[in-house]
Backbone bond lengths (Angstrom), bond angles and torsions (degrees), N, CA, C in turn:
res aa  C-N    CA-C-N  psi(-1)  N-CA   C-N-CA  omega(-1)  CA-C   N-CA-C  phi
1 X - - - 1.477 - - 1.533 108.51 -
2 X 1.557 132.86 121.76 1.050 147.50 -163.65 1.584 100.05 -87.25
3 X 1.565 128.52 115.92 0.857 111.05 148.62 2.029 136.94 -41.28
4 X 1.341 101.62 138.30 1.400 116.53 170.88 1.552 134.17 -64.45
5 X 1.331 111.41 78.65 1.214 129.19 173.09 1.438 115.52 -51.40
6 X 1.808 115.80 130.59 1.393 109.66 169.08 1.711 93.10 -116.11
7 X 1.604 99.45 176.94 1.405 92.22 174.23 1.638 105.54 -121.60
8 X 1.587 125.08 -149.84 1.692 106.10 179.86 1.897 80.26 -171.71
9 X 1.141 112.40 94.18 1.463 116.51 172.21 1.498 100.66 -75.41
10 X 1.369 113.44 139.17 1.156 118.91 -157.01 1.991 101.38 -132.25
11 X 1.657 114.44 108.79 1.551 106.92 179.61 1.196 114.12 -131.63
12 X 1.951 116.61 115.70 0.774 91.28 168.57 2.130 124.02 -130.83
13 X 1.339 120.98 -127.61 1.759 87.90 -173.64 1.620 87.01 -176.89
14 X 1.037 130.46 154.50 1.510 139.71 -177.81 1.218 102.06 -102.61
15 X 0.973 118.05 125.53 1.964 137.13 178.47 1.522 104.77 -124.24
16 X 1.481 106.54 86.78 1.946 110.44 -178.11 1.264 95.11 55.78
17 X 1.208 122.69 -140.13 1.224 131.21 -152.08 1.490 115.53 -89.01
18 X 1.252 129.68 8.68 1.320 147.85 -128.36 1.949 100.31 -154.93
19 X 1.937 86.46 108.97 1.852 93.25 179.17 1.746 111.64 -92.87
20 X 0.995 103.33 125.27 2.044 103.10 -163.29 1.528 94.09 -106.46
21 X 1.087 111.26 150.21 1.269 122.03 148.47 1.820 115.05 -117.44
22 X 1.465 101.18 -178.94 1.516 113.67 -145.53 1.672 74.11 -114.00
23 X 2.208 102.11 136.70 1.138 89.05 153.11 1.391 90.87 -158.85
24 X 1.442 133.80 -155.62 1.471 135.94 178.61 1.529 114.60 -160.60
25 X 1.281 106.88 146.26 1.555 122.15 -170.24 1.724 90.22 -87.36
26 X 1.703 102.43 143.64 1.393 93.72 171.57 1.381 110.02 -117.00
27 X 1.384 133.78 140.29 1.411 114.77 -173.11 1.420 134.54 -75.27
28 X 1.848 98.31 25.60 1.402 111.71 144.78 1.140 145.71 -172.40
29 X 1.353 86.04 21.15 1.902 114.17 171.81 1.472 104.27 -122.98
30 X 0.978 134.55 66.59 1.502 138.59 -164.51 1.548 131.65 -2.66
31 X 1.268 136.92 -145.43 1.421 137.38 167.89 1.495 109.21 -56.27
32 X 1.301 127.97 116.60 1.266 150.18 168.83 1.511 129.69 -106.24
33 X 0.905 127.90 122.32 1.460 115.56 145.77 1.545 132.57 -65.99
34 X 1.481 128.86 148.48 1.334 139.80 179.95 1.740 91.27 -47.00
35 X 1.145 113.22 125.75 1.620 131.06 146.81 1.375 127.72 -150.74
36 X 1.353 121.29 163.19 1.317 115.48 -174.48 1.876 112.04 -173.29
37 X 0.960 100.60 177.56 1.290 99.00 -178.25 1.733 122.71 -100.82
38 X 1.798 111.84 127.57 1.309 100.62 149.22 1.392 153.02 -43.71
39 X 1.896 117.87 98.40 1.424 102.21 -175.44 1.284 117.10 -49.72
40 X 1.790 120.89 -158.92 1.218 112.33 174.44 1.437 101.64 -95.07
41 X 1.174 130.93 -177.70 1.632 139.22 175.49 1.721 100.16 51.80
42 X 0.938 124.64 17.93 1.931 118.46 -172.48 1.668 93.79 -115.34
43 X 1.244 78.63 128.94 1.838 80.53 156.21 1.181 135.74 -90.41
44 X 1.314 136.75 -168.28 1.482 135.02 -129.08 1.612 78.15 -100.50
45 X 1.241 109.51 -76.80 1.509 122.78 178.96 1.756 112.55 -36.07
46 X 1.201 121.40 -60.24 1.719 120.67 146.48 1.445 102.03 9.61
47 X 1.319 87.57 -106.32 1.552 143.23 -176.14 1.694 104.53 -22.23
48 X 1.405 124.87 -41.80 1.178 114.21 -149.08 1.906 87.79 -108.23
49 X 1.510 123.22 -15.53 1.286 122.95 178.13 1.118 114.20 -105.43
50 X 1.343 101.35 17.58 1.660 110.23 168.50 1.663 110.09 -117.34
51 X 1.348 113.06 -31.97 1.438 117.06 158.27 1.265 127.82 -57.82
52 X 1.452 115.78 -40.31 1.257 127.87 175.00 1.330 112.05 -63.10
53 X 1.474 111.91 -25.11 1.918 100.60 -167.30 1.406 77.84 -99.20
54 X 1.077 135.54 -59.72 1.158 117.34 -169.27 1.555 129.97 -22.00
55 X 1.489 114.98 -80.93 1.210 139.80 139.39 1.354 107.61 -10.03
56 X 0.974 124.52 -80.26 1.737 123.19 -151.84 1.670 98.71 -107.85
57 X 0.841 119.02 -29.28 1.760 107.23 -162.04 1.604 100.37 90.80
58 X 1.328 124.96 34.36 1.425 93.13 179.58 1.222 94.23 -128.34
59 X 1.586 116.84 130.03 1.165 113.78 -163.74 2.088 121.70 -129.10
60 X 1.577 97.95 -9.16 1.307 99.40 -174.15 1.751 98.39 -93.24
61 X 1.689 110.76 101.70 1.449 100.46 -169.65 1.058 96.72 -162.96
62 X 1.647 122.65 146.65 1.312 160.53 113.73 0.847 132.44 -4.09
63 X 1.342 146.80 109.07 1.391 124.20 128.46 1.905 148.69 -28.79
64 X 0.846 128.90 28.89 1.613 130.10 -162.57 1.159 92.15 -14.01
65 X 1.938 113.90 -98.19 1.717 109.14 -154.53 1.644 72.22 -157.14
66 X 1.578 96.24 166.06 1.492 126.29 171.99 1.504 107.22 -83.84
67 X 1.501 120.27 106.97 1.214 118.82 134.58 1.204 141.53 12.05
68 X 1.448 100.04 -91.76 1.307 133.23 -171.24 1.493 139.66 130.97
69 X 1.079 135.71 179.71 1.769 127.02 -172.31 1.455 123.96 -98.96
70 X 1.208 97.35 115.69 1.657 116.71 -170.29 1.639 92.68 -79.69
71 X 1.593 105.08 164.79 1.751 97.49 -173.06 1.911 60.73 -172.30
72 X 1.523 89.83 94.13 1.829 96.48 164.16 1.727 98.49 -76.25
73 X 1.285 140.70 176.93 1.134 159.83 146.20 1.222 108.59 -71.64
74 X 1.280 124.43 -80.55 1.578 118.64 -178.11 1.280 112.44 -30.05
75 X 1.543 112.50 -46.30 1.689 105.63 -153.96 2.098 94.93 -111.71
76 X 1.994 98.34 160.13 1.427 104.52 -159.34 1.741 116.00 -84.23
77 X 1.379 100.79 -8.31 1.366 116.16 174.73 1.299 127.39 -94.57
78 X 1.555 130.34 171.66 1.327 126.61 152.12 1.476 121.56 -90.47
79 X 1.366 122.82 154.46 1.223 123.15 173.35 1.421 104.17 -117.55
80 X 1.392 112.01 132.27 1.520 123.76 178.21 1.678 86.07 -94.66
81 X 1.402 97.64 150.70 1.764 105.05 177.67 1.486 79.31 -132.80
82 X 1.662 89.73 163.87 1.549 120.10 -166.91 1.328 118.10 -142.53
83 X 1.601 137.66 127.41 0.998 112.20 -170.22 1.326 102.91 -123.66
84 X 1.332 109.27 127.31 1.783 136.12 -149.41 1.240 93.90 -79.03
85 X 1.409 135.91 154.92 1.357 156.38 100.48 1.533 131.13 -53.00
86 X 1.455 123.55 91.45 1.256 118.48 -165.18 2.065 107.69 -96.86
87 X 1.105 117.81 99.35 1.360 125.05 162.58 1.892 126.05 -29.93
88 X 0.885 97.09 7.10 2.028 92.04 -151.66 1.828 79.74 -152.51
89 X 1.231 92.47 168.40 1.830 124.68 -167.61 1.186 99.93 -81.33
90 X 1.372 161.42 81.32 1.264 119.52 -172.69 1.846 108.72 -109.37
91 X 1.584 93.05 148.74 1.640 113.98 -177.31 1.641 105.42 -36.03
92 X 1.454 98.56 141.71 1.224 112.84 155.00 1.587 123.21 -30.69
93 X 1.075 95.94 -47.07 1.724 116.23 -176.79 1.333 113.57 -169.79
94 X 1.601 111.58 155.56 1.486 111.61 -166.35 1.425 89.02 -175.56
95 X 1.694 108.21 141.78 1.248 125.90 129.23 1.335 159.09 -34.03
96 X 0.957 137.91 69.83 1.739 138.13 167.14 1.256 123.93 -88.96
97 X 1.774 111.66 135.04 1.284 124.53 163.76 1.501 118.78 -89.18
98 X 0.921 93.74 134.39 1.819 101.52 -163.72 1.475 103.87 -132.63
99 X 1.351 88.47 111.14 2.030 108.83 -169.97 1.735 105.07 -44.07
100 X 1.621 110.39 -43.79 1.447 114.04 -173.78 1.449 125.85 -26.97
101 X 1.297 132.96 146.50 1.369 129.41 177.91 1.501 123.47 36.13
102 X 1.594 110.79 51.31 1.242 135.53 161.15 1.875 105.32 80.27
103 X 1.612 99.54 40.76 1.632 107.79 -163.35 1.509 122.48 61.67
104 X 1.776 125.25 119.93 0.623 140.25 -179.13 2.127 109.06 -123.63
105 X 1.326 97.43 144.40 1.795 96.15 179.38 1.414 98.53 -110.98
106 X 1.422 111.54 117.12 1.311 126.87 -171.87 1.842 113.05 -97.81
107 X 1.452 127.77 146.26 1.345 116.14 -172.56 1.820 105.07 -130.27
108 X 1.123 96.86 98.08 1.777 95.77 -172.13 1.298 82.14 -97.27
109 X 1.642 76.88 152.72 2.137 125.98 158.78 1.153 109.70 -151.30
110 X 1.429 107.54 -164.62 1.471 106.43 -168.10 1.679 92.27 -137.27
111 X 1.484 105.68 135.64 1.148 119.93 -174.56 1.770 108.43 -105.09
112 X 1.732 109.47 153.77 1.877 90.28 -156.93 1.657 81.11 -95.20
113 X 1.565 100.09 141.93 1.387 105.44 -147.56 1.965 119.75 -75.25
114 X 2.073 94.75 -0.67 1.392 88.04 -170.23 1.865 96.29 -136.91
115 X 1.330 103.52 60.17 2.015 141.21 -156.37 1.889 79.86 -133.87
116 X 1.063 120.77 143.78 1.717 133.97 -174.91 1.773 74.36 -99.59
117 X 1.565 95.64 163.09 1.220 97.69 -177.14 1.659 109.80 -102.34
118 X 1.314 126.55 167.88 1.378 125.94 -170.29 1.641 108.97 -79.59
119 X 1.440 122.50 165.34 1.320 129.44 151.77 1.400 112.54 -23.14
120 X 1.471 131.79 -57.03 1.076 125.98 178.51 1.664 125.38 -56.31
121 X 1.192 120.85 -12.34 1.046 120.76 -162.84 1.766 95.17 -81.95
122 X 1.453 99.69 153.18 1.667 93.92 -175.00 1.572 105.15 -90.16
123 X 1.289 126.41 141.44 1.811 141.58 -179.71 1.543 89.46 -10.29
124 X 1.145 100.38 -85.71 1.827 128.48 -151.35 1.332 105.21 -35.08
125 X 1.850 110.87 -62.46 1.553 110.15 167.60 1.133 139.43 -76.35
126 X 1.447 101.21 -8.05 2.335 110.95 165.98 2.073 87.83 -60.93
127 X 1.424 120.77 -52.65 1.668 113.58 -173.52 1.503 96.96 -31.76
128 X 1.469 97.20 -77.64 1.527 131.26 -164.11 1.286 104.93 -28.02
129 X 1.432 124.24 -37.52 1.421 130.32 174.68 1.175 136.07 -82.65
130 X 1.394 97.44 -37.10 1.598 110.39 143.62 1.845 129.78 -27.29
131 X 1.570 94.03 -59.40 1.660 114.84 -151.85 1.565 81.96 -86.38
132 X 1.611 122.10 -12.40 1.526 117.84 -175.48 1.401 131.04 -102.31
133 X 1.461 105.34 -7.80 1.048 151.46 154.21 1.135 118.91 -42.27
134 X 1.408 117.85 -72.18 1.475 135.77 175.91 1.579 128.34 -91.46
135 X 1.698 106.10 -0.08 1.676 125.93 171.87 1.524 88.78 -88.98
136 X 1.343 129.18 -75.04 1.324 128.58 -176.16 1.223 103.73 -20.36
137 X 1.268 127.87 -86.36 1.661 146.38 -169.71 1.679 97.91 -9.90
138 X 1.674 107.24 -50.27 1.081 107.81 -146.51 1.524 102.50 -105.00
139 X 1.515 121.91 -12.95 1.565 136.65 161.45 1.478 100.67 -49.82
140 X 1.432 98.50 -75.21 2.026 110.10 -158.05 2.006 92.52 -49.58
């Protein structure tokens, strides 16, 4: 039995002086980042530009380079993160409906990517931001 791989598409964009990353409020697990699960036979890379459109609608995209492997505590899997190349302008902020868990309305922005995250942010992804925090540093 193969452990359960998620993945963590990762976008982010320079606003003046200020490096943001992409994330979304959920209307009930708080500020999140894009994640999702590997089908079977899909690859990693697959997987994470298919989550992303899913999730967000954003669909003209890249691969840049892999991150690296997140291993939250709470949760039983690893997450490979990915750091996206997005082709297209995208809004300040925007809406998506996201079929997942019987349709969910999702509210992305972009958070400035090295800002601690607020109360709202849910446990799992304040880590996630942490561990992204200090991968960036060493990406740029």
């Amino acid at each position: 039995m193969s452990m359960i791989k998620k993945v963590v598409p990762i976008v982010l964009r320079q606003q003046a002086e200020q490096l943001q990353i992409l994330v979304f409020k959920h209307p009930l697990a708080g500020i999140q980042f894009v994640k999702g699960t590997v089908e079977q036979d899909e690859s990693l890379e697959s997987a994470t530009l298919r989550e992303l459109f899913e999730e967000s609608g954003i669909d003209n995209v890249l691969i840049e380079k892999f991150i690296g492997v997140y291993s939250p505590q709470q949760a039983g899997s690893d997450w490979y993160v990915f750091l996206c190349q997005v082709n297209q302008i995208l809004a300040d902020e925007w809406i998506h409906y996201c079929a997942d868990d019987g349709g969910l309305t999702l509210e992305f922005f972009w958070h400035p990517v090295f800002s601690p995250p607020t109360k709202e942010w849910h446990t799992i992804f304040q880590n996630l931001l942490r561990f992204l925090q200090k991968s960036i540093i060493v990406v740029k």
